[in-house]
Structures are given as structure tokens and as C-alpha cells.
TORPA-283309 format. One line per 8 residues: number of its first residue (from 1); for each residue x, y, z of C-alpha. Coordinates in steps of 0.02 Angstrom, whole numbers. Example, Ala and Ser with C-alpha at 12.3 -4.5 7.8 and 13.67 -1.06 7.14 Angstrom:
% TORPA-283309
1	615:-225:390  684:-53:357
END
This chain:
% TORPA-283309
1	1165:-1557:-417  1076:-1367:-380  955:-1320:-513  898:-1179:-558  737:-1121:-640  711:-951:-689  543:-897:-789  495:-736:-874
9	306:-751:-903  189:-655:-1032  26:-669:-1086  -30:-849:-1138  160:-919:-1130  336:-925:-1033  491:-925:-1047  610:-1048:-936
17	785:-1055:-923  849:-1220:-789  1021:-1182:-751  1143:-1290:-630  1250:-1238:-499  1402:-1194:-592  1291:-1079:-715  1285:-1177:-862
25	1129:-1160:-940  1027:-1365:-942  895:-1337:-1042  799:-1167:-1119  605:-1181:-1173  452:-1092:-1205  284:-1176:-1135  117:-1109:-1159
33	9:-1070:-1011  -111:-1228:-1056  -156:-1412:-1005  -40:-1480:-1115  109:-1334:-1055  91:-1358:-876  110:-1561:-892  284:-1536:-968
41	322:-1431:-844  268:-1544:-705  402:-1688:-802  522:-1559:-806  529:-1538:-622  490:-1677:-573  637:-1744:-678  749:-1624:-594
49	697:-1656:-430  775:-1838:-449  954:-1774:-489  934:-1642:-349  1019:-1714:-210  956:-1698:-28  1071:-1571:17  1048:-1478:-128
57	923:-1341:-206  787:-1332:-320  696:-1163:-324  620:-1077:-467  589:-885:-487  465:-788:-587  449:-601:-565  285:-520:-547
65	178:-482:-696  27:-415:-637  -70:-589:-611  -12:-667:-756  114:-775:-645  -35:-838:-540  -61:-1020:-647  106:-1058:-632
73	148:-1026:-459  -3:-1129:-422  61:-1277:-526  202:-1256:-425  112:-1252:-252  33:-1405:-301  188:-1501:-361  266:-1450:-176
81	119:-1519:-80  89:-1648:-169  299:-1704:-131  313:-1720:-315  445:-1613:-282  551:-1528:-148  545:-1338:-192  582:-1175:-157
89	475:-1032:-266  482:-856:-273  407:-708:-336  512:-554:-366  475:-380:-403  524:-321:-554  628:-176:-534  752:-297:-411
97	775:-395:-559  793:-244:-653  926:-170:-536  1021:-341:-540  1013:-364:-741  1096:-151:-737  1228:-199:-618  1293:-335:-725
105	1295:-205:-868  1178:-298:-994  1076:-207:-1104  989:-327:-1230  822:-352:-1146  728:-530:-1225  614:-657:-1133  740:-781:-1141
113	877:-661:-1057  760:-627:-927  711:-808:-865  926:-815:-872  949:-671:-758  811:-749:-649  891:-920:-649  1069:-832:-622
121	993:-722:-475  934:-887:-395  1096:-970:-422  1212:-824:-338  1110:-830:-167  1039:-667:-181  844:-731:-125  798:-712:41
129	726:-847:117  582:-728:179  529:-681:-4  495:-870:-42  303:-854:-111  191:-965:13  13:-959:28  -9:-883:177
137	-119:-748:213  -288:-696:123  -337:-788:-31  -308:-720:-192  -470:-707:-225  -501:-591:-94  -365:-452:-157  -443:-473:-308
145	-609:-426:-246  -525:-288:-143  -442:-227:-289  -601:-238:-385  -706:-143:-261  -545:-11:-240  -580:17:-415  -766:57:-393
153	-726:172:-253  -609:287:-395  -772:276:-511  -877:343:-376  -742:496:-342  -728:543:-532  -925:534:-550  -931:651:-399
161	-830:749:-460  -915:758:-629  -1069:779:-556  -1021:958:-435  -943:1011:-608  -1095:1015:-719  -1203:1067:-545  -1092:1228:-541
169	-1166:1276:-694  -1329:1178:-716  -1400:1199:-517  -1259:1305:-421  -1405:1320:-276  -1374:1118:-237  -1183:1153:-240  -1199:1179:-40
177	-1259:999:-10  -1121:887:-111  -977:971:-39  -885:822:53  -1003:693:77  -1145:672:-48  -1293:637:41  -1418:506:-45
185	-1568:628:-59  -1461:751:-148  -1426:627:-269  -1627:565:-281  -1672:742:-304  -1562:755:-471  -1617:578:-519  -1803:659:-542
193	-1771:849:-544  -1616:885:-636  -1646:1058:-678  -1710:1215:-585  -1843:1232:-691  -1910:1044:-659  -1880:1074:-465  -2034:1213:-473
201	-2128:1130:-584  -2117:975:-469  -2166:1091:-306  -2189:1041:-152  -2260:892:-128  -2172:782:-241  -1996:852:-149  -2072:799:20
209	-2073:607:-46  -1883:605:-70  -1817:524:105  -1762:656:222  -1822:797:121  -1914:904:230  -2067:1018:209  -1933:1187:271
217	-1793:1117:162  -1919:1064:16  -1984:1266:29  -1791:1329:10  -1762:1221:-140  -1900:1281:-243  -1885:1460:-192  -1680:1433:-248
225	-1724:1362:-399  -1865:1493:-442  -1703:1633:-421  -1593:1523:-483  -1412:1587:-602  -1398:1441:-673  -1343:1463:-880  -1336:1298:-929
233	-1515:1216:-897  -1568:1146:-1046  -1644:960:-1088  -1512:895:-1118  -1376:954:-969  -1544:891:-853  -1522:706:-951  -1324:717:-928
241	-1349:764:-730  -1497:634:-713  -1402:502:-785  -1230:547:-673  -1349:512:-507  -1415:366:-569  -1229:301:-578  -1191:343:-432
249	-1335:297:-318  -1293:123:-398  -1122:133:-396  -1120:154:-210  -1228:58:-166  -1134:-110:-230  -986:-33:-168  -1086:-23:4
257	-1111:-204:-25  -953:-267:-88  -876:-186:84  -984:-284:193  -934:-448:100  -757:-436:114  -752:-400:299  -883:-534:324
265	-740:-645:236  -579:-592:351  -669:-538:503  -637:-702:587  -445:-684:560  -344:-610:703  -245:-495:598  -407:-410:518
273	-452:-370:698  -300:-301:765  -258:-183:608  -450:-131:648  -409:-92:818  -272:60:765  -388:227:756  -417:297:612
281	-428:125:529  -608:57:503  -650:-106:443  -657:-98:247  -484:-24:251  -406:-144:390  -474:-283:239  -393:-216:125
289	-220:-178:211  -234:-371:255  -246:-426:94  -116:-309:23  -3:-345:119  -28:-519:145  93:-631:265  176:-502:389
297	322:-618:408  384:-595:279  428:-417:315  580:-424:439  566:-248:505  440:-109:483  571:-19:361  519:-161:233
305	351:-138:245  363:32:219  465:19:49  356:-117:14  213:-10:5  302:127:-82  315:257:69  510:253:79
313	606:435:81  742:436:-47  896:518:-10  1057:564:-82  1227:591:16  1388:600:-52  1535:685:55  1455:835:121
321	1319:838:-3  1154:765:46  993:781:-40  819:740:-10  699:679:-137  535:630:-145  464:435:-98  498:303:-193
329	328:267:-250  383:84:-297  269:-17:-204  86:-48:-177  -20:80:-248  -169:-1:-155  -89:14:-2  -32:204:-22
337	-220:257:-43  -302:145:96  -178:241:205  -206:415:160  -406:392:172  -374:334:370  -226:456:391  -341:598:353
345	-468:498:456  -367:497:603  -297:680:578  -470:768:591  -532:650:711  -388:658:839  -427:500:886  -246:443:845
353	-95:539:946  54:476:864  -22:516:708  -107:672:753  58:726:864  162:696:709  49:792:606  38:948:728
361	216:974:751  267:964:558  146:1097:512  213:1202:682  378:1191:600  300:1252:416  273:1078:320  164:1066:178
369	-24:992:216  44:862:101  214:839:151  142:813:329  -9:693:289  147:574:184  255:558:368  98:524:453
377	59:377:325  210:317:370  204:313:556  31:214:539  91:92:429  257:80:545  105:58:704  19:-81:584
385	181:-185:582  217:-173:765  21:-216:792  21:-357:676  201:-446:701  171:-463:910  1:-480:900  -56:-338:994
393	-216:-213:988  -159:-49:964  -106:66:1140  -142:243:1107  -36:275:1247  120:150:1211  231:286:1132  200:412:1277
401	256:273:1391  383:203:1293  478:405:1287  430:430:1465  555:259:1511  694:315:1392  694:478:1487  697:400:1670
409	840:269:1594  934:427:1534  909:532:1695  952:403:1804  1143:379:1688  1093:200:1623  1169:147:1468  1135:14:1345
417	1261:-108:1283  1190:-17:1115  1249:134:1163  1430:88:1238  1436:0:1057  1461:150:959  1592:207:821  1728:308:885
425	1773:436:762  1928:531:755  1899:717:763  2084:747:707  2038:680:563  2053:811:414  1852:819:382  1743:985:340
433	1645:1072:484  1484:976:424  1553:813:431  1640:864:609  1486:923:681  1384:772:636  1530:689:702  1511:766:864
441	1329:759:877  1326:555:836  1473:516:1001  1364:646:1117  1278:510:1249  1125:612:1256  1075:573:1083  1126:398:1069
449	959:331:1144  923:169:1019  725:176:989  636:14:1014  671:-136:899  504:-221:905  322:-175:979  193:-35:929
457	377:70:963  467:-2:824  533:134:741  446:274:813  586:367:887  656:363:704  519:460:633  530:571:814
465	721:602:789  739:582:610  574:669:537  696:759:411  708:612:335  522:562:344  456:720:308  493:720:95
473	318:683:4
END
């Protein structure tokens, strides 16, 4: 007999629903995310398991809830090594779930219907095999110290930004040295000397003692702050500003720290390296995609990876109607904003040409900054994949080559099975002049080249030929 087990989990307790094969519902409980919960749910399975046959199915689904699933796929985990029990577990996002429950029209929304609709899911085939929840990859413990040091890294950008705000009116003269980076003596000088007014009284010998203060840039302080506009330079702004550089100068420099650590922790692993290796991509950020994203296979193409991570273009055809829309914005969060620090990276350094080539030749054809730096996110996450699934440092000059052989094969009249392969459409056929010429345009041989299906390639001749589609932020 199959079984079933589908679990809606909340804070401190779950919801199960065991179902069999036929969908008749075995046995519905609620068990509290204790000692005493998790042993009857170890005698529940492990009762199961003995009516499970060996060509049969046990597998139990929970959907993501932020962390709060953790205990129980771990009592899970341990139930499967320990051959307690043969199973097959799996975490789900909750907005497939969601999509699944609105297709079969139900609207009532309880715990228990949930853990039914996960059971029923199960039951119906619909899990891949690749989206069974293993533990490979990075620990949990270190996403949650990525996470946690992610978080910091926010702090330090709003306290910034806090900080230039009050300056503007407090100290407009030091406005010039926090634009961009915020350089540590700019933030020692506020620590002590908040105010214009404290900045001459502390002249120039007590500037000189800040590190990297000079004796010529200690002279232009004091004569700024002696002509200073400032209007708001009272006691207590000066406490307000003093305290904001305190923050931060602690702030970053556990977040300094915390960096370190984590790569310390993953740079052993072969993955770490290689997502390292792409340009624009430094260490603390190759941690953290690693951790994000976890076990690479169980991503199938790079397409997955990118909805994974939220980067998908959403589109809407019907007939001769098409529109574009934005991304989906479903995924990772984490992973969105470790990518658009490196894209940016790699943009202003050049160091990347895909990425930078991409870049160039959206804003040539008038593409938002935006619009442009969201396609080129893409494209590196698309060059992660292909990195990370054949285990391969990154080749700045793989795409060049990789266009360069298309072209000969094309010149010299070669033609893949691929491209012999195609649908024949009838252009009889009663269709409007939009639908006619894409008709025409998808049998012409010259634009049939397939793009790579695996490698640092994968894909890219989709965002190349397709940046239409790629370009919607």
C-alpha cells in the first residue's frame, strides 16, 4: 500500500494528513513540535513503513515556512538514515501548493486542508524526484549565518544613509568624503567631532591622531568648519551624529568579521571556489550564493535556477497579443541582492564581457540603467549554473568562442539534427500578418541555430537572441 503524508506546519505544532493510494484519507492529527510530538510521529511512520510494500511509496511533504519546518524534516532525515524507514521527503514552495489548491477550485483555506492538498499532491505524482529535500550542500547553519550577516549588511546601508542625511545639514563640508564608500577616518572624526564647531575647537593636533588624517587635510577641515553653512549644529544633532558612527564603525566591523568566518567555513568546497572564479564575484558573495542555493542538482537547467531565485521574465501571449511584465520576484530574495552587488561589480569593472557586453548593448538600444543591470543578473546567474553543474572555472572567453563555432558551422551549410527537427507550419493557413511573419522568421535556417544545452554557454544565445524577453525588470 502507497502512503501518503502531507503536513502543514505552524509555530509550535502541525498538522498531518496520511492518505493511501486511492485518496482515502488513513488517519488526520495534530502533533506538537516537542519530545513527546516527534516520538508519535516516529510510531506513525514507522508503523506505515511496515504496510508499505517494497515496490511501493512512502514520502511525506511539508511546504516551506520560513524555518519552522526545519525539526521535522530533521526527524525525518534521521528516521531515513537510521532505515527506520524507507522515505522520500520534500519541501515545497508555497505558492506551487498554492497554484495546485486554485486549480482544483477550493477556496476554504484551514491547516488541516492544507496537509490534505499536500498529501493529495504527493499522491497524484506531481513531485519531482529532483525537489526531494536531501542534505546536501552547506549546512543550515551556515545560511543562517549568511542570512544573519546579510541582515547586518542592510543595517549598515540604512545607518549610512542616515548618517549623509543629518551630515547635509549638521556638517555639509564632510558630505564630499561619505559619498560611496565611507572611509573609517570619516567616521572616527564624527565619533569625537560631531559638529563644526567641536572640529575648531579640537584644532589641529588632535585631527592629526585620527589614522590617515593628514596635517594638509587636517588644515582643510578646520578652515571648512570655521566657514561652515551648517543650520543644524546644536548638542544634541552632534550626540545623534556621534552616536550613528559609533554604530557603524561597530557594525562593520563584525560584519568584516562575520565575512571572513563564513568563507573560512566553505572555502575548502569546490563549488565555493568555482562560483569565486566568475568576475565580478568575490568571496563573501560566492558564500553566500552557495548556501542559497544549496545542491545545484537539483536544478535541471539554468532556467530553474533562474525562477528559483526570482529573476524569471513574465510574459503574456494570447493570439496576437503578447505582453511583457515585470520578473516574477518569487524566489530568493537573498539571492537577488548578492547578484546585483557583483553585477554592478562586474559592470564598472569590465572585468566580466558577457556581462559587461550585455550591459553595453541594452543601453545602446535605450534600456533603462535598471532594466539593463536585471538581464545582466540574469546572465551571471545563468554563467553560475553552467560553472557549477560541469565543474568548470569560469572562461571569459567561452562565449566568444562558442559564437565564433556556430558561425563557421553555419558558413560552412552544416545542420544539426536540431535544426532539420523543426515544426513545419502551414503558411496557407488563415493566420494574421504577425503570426505569419513569426511564422516565417521561426522555418528561416539562418535563425534556427540551437544555443548550447550545457557548459558556461547554456543559455547564452537565449539571452543574445531573445533579450526582449530578458530585458523586463
Amino acid at each position: 500500500m502507497n502512503v501518503y503524508v502531507g503536513g502543514d506546519v505552524s509555530k509550535g505544532y502541525a498538522d498531518f494528513c496520511l492518505m493511501d493510494g486511492e485518496g482515502e484519507i488513513l488517519l488526520e492529527i495534530q502533533l506538537d513540535d516537542t519530545r513527546q510530538g516527534h516520538s508519535q510521529m516516529r510510531k506513525l511512520i514507522c508503523k506505515c513503513n511496515r504496510k508499505v510494500g517494497p515496490e511501493e511509496e512512502l514520502e511525506i511533504a511539508l511546504e516551506a515556512t520560513g524555518g519552522m519546518e526545519r525539526n521535522w524534516l530533521h526527524l525525518f532525515q534521521k528516521l531515513d538514515e537510521a532505515d527506520e524507514a524507507d522515505l522520500n521527503v520534500y519541501r515545497f514552495n508555497p505558492l506551487v501548493i498554492r497554484r495546485f489548491t486554485e486549480q482544483r477550485l477550493h477556496t476554504n483555506k484551514t491547516d488541516e486542508i492544507s496537509a490534505r492538498v499536500l498529501a493529495d499532491y504527493l499522491r497524484l505524482g506531481l513531485a519531482e524526484k529532483k525537489a526531494a529535500y536531501t542534505d546536501e550542500g552547506p549546512d543550515d547553519g551556515l545560511k543562517t549565518l549568511s542570512r544573519k550577516t546579510q541582515r547586518m549588511v542592510n543595517q549598515s546601508i540604512d545607518l549610512q544613509n542616515e548618517l549623509q542625511a543629518l551630515l547635509q545639514r549638521a556638517h555639509p563640508e564632510l558630505v564630499q568624503y561619505v559619498r560611496g564608500h565611507m572611509s573609517q577616518w570619516v567616521l572616527r572624526l564624527i565619533k569625537r567631532y560631531p559638529t563644526p564647531d567641536q572640529v575648531v575647537e579640537a584644532g589641529l593636533e588632535a585631527l592629526i591622531e585620527i589614522p590617515y588624517v593628514t596635517e594638509k587635510k587636517a588644515k582643510k577641515l578646520v578652515e571648512a568648519a570655521r566657514t561652515t553653512v551648517a543650520s543644524q549644529t546644536d548638542e544634541d544633532t552632534g550626540l545623534t551624529l556621534s552616536l550613528v558612527a559609533e554604530d557603524l564603525l561597530r557594525l562593520e566591523k563584525r560584519i568584516d568579521r562575520l565575512k571572513e568566518r563564513l568563507w573560512n567555513r566553505v572555502r575548502d568546497r569546490r563549488a565555493p571556489r568555482i562560483i569565486a572564479s566568475i568576475e565580478g564575484i568575490g568571496k563573501w558573495s560566492a558564500a553566500v550564493l552557495y548556501c542559497e542555493i544549496g545542491d545545484i542538482t537539483r536544478f535541471s537547467s539554468a532556467k530553474k535556477l533562474i525562477a528559483y531565485a526570482g529573476l524569471d521574465p513574465q510574459r503574456e501571449e494570447s493570439g496576437d497579443i503578447a505582453r511583457e511584465k515585470t520578473i516574477s520576484k518569487q524566489g530568493s530574495s537573498h539571492i537577488r541582492s548578492v547578484l546585483y552587488g557583483c553585477v554592478t561589480a562586474a559592470i564598472r569593472n569590465g572585468s566580466n564581457p558577457p556581462v559587461r557586453d550585455l550591459y553595453d548593448r541594452l543601453k545602446e538600444r535605450g534600456k533603462h540603467q535598471k532594466v539593463a543591470e536585471v538581464a545582466c543578473m540574469r546572465k551571471l546567474l545563468a554563467i553560475v549554473y553552467g560553472c557549477w553543474s560541469n565543474n568548470e572555472r569560469f572562461d571569459p572567453t567561452y562565449e566568444k568562442r562558442l559564437k565564433a563555432r556556430q558561425a563557421e558551422k553555419k558558413s560552412t551549410g552544416e545542420a544539426s539534427s536540431e535544426q532539420a527537427e523543426g515544426q513545419s507550419f502551414d503558411m496557407s493557413a488563415p493566420v494574421s500578418r504577425k503570426e505569419a511573419k513569426k511564422r516565417r522568421k521561426a522555418t528561416s535556417p539562418e535563425k534556427s541555430v540551437s544555443p548550447s544545452a550545457r557548459g558556461q554557454g547554456a543559455f547564452l544565445d537565449e539571452y543574445h537572441n531573445g533579450e526582449s524577453a530578458s530585458e523586463q525588470a
